[in-house]
Each structure stands twice: as C-alpha cells, then as structure tokens.
N, C-alpha and C positions, 0 to 999 in steps of 0.2 A: 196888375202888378204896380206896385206904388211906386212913384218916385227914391223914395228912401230907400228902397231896396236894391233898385238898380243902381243907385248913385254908390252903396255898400258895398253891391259885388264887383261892379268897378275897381274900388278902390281897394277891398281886399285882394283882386286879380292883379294887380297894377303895384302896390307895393305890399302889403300886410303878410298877404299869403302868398308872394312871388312864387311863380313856377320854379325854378332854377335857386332862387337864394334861401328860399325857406323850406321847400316840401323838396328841393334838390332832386328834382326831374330835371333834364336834358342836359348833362354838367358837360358831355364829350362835345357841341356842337359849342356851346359856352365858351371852352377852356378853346378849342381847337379855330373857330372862328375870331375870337374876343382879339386879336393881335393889332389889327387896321379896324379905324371905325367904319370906314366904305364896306367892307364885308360883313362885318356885325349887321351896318345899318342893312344889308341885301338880306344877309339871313336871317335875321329879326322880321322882315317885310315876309319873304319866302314863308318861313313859320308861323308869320301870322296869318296869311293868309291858307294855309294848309291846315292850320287851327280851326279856324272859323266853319270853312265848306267839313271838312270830316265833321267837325262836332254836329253842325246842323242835317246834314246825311248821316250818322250815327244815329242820331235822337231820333228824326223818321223813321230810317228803318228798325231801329230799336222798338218802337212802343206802336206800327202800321205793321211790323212783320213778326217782327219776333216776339213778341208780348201774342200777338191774335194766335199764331201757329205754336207757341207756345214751346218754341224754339231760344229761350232765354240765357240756357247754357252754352250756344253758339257766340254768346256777343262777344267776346275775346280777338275770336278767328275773325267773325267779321267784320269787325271793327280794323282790324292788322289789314285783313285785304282792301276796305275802302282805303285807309291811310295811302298803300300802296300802291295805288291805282290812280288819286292823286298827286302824290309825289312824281309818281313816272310823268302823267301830265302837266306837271308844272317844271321840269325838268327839260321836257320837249320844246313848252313855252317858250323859257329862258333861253335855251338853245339857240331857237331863231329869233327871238324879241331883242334880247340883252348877251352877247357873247362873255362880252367884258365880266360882268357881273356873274356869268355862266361858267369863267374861267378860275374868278376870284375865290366861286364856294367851292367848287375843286368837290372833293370825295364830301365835303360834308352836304352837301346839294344830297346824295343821296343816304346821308345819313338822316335826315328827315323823317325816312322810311320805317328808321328802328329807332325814334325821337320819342321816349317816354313820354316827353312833355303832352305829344300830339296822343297820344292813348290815353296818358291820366287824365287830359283835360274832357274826351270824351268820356271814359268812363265818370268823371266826375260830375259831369252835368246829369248823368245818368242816377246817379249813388244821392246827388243833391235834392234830386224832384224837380228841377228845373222847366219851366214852361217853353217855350218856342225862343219867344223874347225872351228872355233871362238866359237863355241858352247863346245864343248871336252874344250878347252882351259881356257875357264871361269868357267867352273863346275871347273875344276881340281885346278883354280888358287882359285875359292870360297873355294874348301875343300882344301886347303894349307891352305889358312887365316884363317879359321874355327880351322883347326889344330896348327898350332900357337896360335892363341890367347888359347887355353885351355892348349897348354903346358907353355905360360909364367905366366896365372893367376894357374896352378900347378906348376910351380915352386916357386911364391909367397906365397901360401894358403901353401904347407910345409912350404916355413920358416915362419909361421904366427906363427906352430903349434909351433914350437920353443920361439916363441920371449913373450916378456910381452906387453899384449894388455888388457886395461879394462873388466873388465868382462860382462860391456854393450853390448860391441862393438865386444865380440868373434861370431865366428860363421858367419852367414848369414849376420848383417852388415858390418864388412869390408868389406866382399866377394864384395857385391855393391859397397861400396867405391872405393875397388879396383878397380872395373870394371868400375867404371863413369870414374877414375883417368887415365886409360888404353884407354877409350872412346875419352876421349881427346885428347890423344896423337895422338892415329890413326888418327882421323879427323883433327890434325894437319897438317901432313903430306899431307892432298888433295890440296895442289897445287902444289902438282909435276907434271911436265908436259915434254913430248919431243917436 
C-alpha cells in the first residue's frame, strides 16, 4: 500500500468524505452529544474506538468466514451483532474506568449500538476492497472526522448558549443550521486531491 494512498483515505476520512457532515451517517449521537465539548470529545474517542476494533473484526470475519462458507448474505446481521457486543463492552469499561464520562454519554453510550456511522464505516471498508492496513487506517481516520466534527459543532453550540439567538431558532434549529452550514464546508473541500 503506498504512502499516497493512505495519506488520501486519511484525509478523505478526516475531512472530504466526513462520516456525519457529508455521507450524514450518525447525525443523532452528533446533534444529541455536540452541546459540551467534554462529551463530544468522550463520544468521539468512544466511537472511535468502536470504529476501529468492529471494522477490523468485520473485515476478518468477513473475508475468513464468510467469503470461505459462503455465508456473504449474513454480513448485515453480523456485523449489527459484533458492533453490539462491543459497544456493551466498552460500556462495562467506562462504567468502572471513567463514571464521570460514563454519566456524561447518558443514553447515547448506547446508542453507539444503532450508530450507522459504526456499520457504514464497516461495510465500507468492505464495498471499498480495502486491505488489513487501509482498513485500521480509514476506521481510525473516520473516527478522527467523527471526532472533530462534534468537537467544532461543541465548540459552536457553547458559544450559542452565550450569544442572542431568536427565541425560534434556539435549541435544535440552529444546531441543523449549523450543521447544514458546517456540511458545506466539508464537501467543499472534496476536491482535494494528490
């Protein structure tokens, strides 16, 4: 695998092709997390790391079990159940590791579990042809962008809580505003190329 190429899904992972701002997978863990950046930055980390281990246990047993048994129409379901069996693990984790932070993600901790983000990005590594390495590399670079975009839409959404905003437009409509406004920019940025 070339340098070039990794350095490419990187940066299409990370801003071009955002999880959340362009292909607009996991908007509920986004909008519902994005308020404080302490929580974003937890849930960003949280789903990056849930990111990563599914993708790379997706891709094994994808092309060791299910490619040989020839069981390929299963990858859906079991892909859902490895996500799910993670998440409950990292759940347990946080529990006794981090309370605080275990307090903070409240219900979206387990909404991780129903986190399109976390199925797109496996089945994507999948649909892409992705090798072992390039596979690690695009989770990791998906959950970086995943983690940015909710720390810069929480750094926005406090100074919202500050500023004078119609009393229409508080709450859950800017939040969209914001996000369409943020959506654009990133998909701006796709014609960056090496």
């Amino acid at each position: 695998m070339s340098l070039t190429l990794l350095l490419s899904v990187v940066i299409s992972g990370v801003i071009t092709n955002n999880i959340v701002l362009v292909q607009s997978l996991g908007i509920c863990p986004f909008l519902g997390v994005s308020k404080k950046l302490d929580s974003g930055l937890g849930m960003g980390l949280a789903v990056t790391f849930v990111l990563v281990i599914s993708s790379l246990v997706c891709y094994i047993l994808y092309y060791f079990v299910l490619v040989p048994l020839d069981y390929v129409y299963l990858q859906t379901i079991v892909f859902i159940l490895i996500i799910a069996v993670l998440v409950q693990l990292l759940d347990i984790v946080l529990k006794k590791v981090s309370p605080s932070l275990y307090n903070s993600l409240g219900v979206y901790l387990a909404l991780i579990t129903t986190n399109c983000a976390v199925l797109g990005t496996a089945n994507n590594v999948i649909s892409y042809g992705y090798d072992i390495l390039t596979t690690v590399v695009h989770a990791v670079s998906v959950g970086l962008g995943f983690t940015l975009a909710l720390l810069i839409m929480g750094g926005i959404r406090e100074r919202m809580e500050i500023s004078r905003i119609p009393k229409f437009f508080k709450g859950l409509p800017i939040a969209l505003i914001t996000a369409g406004i943020m959506a654009m920019a990133f998909s701006g940025l796709g014609g960056l190329t090496f």
